[in-house]
N, C-alpha and C positions, 0 to 999 in steps of 0.2 A: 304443179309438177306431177306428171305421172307417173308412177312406178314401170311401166311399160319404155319409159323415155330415159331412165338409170342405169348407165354402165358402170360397171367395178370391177375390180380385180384388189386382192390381200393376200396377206402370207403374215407368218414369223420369219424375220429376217434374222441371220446367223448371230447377232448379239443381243437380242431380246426386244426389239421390238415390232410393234404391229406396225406392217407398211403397205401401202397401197395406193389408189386411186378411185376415185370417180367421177361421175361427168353426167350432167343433161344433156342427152342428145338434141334435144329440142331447142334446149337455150345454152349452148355451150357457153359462153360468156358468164352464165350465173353459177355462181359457185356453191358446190354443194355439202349442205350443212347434214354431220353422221352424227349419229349418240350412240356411244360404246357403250355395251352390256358387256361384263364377267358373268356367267355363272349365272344368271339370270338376274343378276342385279345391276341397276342401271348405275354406269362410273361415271362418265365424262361426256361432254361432244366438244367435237372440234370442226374447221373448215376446212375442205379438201381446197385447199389452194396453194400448195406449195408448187414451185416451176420445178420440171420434171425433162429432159432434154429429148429423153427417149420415150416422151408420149408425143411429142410434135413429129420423130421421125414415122412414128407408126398412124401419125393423123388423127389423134386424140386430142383434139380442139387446139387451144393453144400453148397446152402444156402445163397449165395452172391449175392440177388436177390432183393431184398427189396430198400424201399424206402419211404423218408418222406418230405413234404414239408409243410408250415405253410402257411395260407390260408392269403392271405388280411385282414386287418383289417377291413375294407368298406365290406365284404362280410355279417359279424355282422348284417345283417337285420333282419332276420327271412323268407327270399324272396329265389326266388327260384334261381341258377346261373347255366348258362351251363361252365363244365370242361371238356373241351379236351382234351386228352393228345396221342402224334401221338408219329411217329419216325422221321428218319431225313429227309426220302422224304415224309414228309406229311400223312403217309398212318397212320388211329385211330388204336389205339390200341384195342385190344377187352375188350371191353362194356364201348368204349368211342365214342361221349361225352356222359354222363348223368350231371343229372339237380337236384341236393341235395338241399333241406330248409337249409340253414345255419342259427345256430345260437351264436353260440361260435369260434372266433381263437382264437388264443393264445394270441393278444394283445386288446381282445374287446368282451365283452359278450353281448347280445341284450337283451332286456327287454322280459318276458315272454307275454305270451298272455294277454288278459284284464285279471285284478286281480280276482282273485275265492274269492267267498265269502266262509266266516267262518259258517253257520251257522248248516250245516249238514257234522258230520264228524262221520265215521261208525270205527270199531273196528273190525279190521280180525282175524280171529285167526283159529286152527286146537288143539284139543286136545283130547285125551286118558286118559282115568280113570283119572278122575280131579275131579270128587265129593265132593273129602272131600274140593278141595280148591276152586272149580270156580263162587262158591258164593260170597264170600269175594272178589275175582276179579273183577266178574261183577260189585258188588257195590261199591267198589271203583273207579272205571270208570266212573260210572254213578254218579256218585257225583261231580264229574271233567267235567260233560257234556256231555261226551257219550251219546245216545240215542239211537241207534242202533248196534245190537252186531249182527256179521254172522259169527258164528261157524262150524266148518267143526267134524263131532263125528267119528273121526277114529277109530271104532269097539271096543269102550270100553267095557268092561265086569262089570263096577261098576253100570251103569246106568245112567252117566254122561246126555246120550243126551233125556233117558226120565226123568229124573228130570225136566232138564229146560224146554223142550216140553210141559209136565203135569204142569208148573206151571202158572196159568191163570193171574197172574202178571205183567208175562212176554210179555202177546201178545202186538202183533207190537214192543216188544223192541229187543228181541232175536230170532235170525232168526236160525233154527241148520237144517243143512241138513245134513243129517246120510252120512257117507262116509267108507263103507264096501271097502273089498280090491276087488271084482268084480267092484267099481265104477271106481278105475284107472288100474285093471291089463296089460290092453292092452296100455295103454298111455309107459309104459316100466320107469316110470315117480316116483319118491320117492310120499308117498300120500302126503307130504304138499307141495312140487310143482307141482304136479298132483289142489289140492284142489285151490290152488292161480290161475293156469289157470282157472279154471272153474268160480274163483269167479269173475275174469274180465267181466264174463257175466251177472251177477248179481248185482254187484256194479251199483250204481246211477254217473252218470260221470259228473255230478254236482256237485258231493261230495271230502273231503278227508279221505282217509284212512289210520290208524293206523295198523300196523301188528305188534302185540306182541304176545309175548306165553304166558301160564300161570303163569311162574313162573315173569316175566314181570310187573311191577307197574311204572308207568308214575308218576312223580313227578314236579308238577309246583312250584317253589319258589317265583313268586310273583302273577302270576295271578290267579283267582278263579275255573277259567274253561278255558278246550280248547281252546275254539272257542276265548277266548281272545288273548291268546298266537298266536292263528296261524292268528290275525288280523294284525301282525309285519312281517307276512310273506307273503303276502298277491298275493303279486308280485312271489312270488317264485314257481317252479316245488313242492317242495319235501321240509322237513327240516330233518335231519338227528341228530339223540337226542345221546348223549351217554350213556352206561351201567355204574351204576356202580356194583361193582360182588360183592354180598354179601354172607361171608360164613355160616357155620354151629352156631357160637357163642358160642362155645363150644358145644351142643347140641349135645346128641348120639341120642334122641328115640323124635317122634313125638308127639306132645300132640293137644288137641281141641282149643287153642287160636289162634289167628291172625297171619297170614305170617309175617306181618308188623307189631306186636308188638314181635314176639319172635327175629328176626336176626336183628342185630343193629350194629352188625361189617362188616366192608368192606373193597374195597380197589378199585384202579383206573382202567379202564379199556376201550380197547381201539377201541372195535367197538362198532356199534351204531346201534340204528332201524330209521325207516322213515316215516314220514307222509305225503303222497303225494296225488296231486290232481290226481282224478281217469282217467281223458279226457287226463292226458298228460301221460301215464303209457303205454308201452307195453308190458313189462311183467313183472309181478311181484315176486321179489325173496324171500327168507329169510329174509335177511337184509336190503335190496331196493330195488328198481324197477329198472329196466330199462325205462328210461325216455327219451319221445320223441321230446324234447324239454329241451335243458342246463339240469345239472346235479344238484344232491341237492344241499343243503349247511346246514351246521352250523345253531349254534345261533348268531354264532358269523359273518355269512353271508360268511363263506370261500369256495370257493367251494368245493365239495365233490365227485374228480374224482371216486373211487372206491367205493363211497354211504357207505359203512359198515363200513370204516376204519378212525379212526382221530387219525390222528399221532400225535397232542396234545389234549389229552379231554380238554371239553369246560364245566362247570357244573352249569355258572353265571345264567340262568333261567330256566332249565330244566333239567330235567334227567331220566334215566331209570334204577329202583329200579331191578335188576337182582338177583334172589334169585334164581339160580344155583343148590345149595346142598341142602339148607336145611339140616336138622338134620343126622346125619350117617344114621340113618335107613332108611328114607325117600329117600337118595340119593340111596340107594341098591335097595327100590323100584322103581326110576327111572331109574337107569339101565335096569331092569329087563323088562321093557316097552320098550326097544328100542327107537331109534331114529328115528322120522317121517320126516325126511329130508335124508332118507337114506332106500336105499331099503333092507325088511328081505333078511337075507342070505347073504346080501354082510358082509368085514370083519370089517366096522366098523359100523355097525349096534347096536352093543351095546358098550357103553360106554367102556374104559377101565376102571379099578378099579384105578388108583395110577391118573385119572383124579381128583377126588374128593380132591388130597391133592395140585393139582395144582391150584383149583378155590377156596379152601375154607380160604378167604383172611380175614385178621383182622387185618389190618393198621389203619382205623379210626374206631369213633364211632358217626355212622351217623342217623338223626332222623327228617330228615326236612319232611318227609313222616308224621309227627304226624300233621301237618296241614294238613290233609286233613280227620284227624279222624272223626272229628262231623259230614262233608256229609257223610263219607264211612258210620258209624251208622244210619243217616238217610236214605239213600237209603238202608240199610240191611233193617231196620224196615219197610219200604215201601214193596221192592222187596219178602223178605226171612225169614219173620216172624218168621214161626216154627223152623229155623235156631237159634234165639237170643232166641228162647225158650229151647231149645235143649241144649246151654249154659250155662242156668239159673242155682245156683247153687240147688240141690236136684231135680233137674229137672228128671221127668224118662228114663231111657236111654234105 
């Protein structure tokens, strides 16, 4: 076997172990035997022959190439380790050694960086014709502490990003940078992963950031504001909140009253958003980040391999009010917007229609959102005056 005839690829996978592949070009069929070095001392060897699905798509023999091994638990520092990994006469395999930050094996997680403070925590988000509702979002947020909002205006036609722009209220709380489809076409990039890259340039990396959508209301069950809740987390990358999906309410047609006082039925659900410190973040998704340092967690402190997914929701001090549907009507108007996590033209770019009978859930009847009434009023009356005037009743419309 020649060194010449040796393809490989490796990494640290998100839970602590070493994963990879290799393969003889020459003799695909023979399987290729690696000896792990730590640190320059020789651990273990194993057979790269585990079946691997996505080495037979990319034409890596038959796919019986892979390999995984679980890192020392002593690695768990946060410190840098050289990993070797050769063949039998010695000779490194290709793009070995390197020298990975470990911070996670499988039996030992390391402590995050010094603890990020709470006191600046920004509000990301991307929306499209949101007018009638992103007032009542902002100030809800902003009653819970928010203080800075960076909105991305994907080429609304209602007026969404000059409302807030024109509203002198707003300055230094609402930051909107207009996002035309000239601003991502060349990225080849959906706009709200297009917009989340960009925003990584932007964010204060002091800070932590919330990524909700419009229809998105964060619910604290014991504490007043944010920055209290994420005082418990302090130590952490990321906290990972879960949705609860609330449907229509029976509701066919829209009306002028509150998100949060018209839908009151829901039901359980089982991905989540993330609120993570911005220094430990390299890319940012829909539902989490990609974190450069241990993965989220919980309220409940579990880790949180996949960030979006909790295969038991957790709802003991937090949650995330998901109002999905809304009204029938209201949901045909959000079809009809398309989805910003999906490029025009592809095929699921607009919703299907019989989605609507799959989100519009009414197992409970949930209202712990009515704490947080009095600030959501007070920051409307602050922020969005003509808004509560506009409600009043005999008001001129």
């Amino acid at each position: 076997m020649r060194a010449s005839d040796i393809r490989s690829s490796f990494s640290i996978l998100p839970d602590g172990w070493l994963g990879g592949w290799a393969v003889d070009s020459a003799r695909p069929q023979r399987r290729v035997e690696v000896f792990v070095w730590f640190d320059g001392r020789y651990h273990d060897r194993l057979l790269a022959s585990r079946y691997r699905p996505d080495l037979v798509t990319v034409g890596i023999g038959d796919g019986c190439h892979g390999f995984e091994y679980a890192l020392p638990s002593q690695f768990a520092d946060g410190g840098r380790h050289e990993i070797r990994l050769t063949q039998v006469d010695g000779t490194d395999l290709p793009g070995s050694p390197f020298c990975p930050v470990v911070t996670t094996t499988p039996g030992r997680m390391s402590p995050t960086p010094p603890a990020a403070g709470t006191d600046r925590v920004i509000m990301l988000a991307i929306a499209k014709d949101e007018a009638r509702y992103i007032e009542e979002w902002i100030a809800h947020h902003y009653g819970i502490g928010f203080r800075h909002f960076l909105v991305y205006d994907n080429d609304s036609r209602d007026g969404t990003g000059e409302m807030l722009a024109g509203n002198p209220r707003l300055k230094d709380i609402v930051e909107v940078v207009p996002w035309p489809i000239a601003a991502y076409a060349d990225s080849g990039m959906a706009p709200q992963y297009a917009a989340y890259t960009d925003a990584l340039s932007r964010l204060d990396r002091r800070a932590w950031v919330a990524v909700l959508d419009l229809d998105e209301f964060l619910v604290l069950k014991h504490d007043r504001h944010v920055q209290a809740l994420l005082e418990r987390y302090r130590d952490a990358s990321a906290l990972s909140i879960n949705w609860r999906m609330f449907g229509s309410s029976g509701l066919a047609r829209g009306n002028d009253q509150p998100v949060a006082e018209r839908f009151r039925y829901c039901g359980p659900a089982y991905f989540a958003k993330t609120i993570s410190r911005v220094a430990l973040i390299d890319q940012i998704g829909v539902h989490a980040g990609q974190m450069r340092w241990r993965v989220p967690c919980d309220e409940l402190r579990r880790p949180i391999e996949l960030g979006s997914f909790l295969q038991t929701p957790s709802y003991r001090s937090v949650q995330i009010n998901h109002y999905f549907t809304k009204s029938r009507q209201e949901w045909e108007a959000k079809r009809a917007r398309g989805r910003s996590d999906r490029l025009a033209g592809t095929p699921d770019h607009v919703r299907l229609a019989r989605d609507f009978v799959g989100h519009d859930l009414s197992e409970a009847h949930e209202t712990d959102i009515d704490r947080h009434a009095a600030t959501t009023r007070a920051a409307m009356e602050r922020l969005f005056p003509d808004r509560l005037e506009r409600r009043r009743p005999g008001a001129a419309s």
